[in-house]
C-alpha positions, 0 to 999 in steps of 0.5 A: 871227773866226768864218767859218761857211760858208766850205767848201773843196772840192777835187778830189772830193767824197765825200757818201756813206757809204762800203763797208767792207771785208770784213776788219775787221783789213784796214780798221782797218790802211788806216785806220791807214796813210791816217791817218799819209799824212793828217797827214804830207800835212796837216802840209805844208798848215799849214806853208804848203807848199802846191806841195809839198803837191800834189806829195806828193798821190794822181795821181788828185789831181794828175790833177785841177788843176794845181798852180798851180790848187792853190796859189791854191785854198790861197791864196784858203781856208785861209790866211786861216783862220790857223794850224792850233792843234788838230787832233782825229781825229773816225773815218775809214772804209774804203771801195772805192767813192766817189761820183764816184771811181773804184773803188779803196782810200779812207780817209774821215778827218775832223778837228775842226780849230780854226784861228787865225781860226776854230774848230770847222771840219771837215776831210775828208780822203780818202787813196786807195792810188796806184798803186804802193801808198803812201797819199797824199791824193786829196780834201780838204775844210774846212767 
């Protein structure tokens, strides 16, 4: 079953193209860094540890909607979507600005994500360095 339309949007939405760094070593190292806390974090979701999920995201995440708000946003979107069964990286860019977010270190991931119940979705995942300097997710969108 094909569910085109179905976009899950969750905590920030960021549309537009974002400012690289200056240093290219400095922007593919996060990009690097931001993916690996991206698949660890998104392997939590697939495996249906939605709570855990939440707490394992940025604060500015956290800081944002409660957990139990999270979990029934995961519930209600991406468990009827099935079992993730592939999951290809389409780019990811470094950015230090991001409509509605504050400044900070941001790496805009998506993936080409085939689900159980649908195929061809994207994912968009934004990890943000937190405050004590890890990567871990701030955004995260399917559509």
């Amino acid at each position: 079953m094909r569910r085109r339309g179905a976009a899950l949007l969750l905590v920030l939405a960021f549309a537009a193209v974002p400012t690289r760094a200056a240093d290219p070593a400095s922007a593919a190292d996060a990009e690097k860094s931001a993916e690996a806390a991206a698949r660890g974090w998104l392997a939590l979701v697939d495996a249906g540890k939605y709570g855990e999920s939440w707490d394992a995201a940025a604060s500015l995440f956290r800081s944002a909607l409660t957990r139990e708000q999270w979990k029934a946003a995961l519930d209600r979107v991406r468990r009827p979507l099935g079992r993730e069964s592939s999951r290809k990286l389409l780019g990811a860019k470094f950015a230090t600005e991001l409509p509605n977010a504050p400044k900070g270190e941001y790496v805009v991931i998506q993936f080409a994500t085939d689900f159980e119940h649908e195929t061809g979705a994207v994912e968009t995942i934004t990890p943000t360095k937190d405050r004590d300097g890890t990567w871990r997710v701030s955004g995260y969108f399917i559509k």
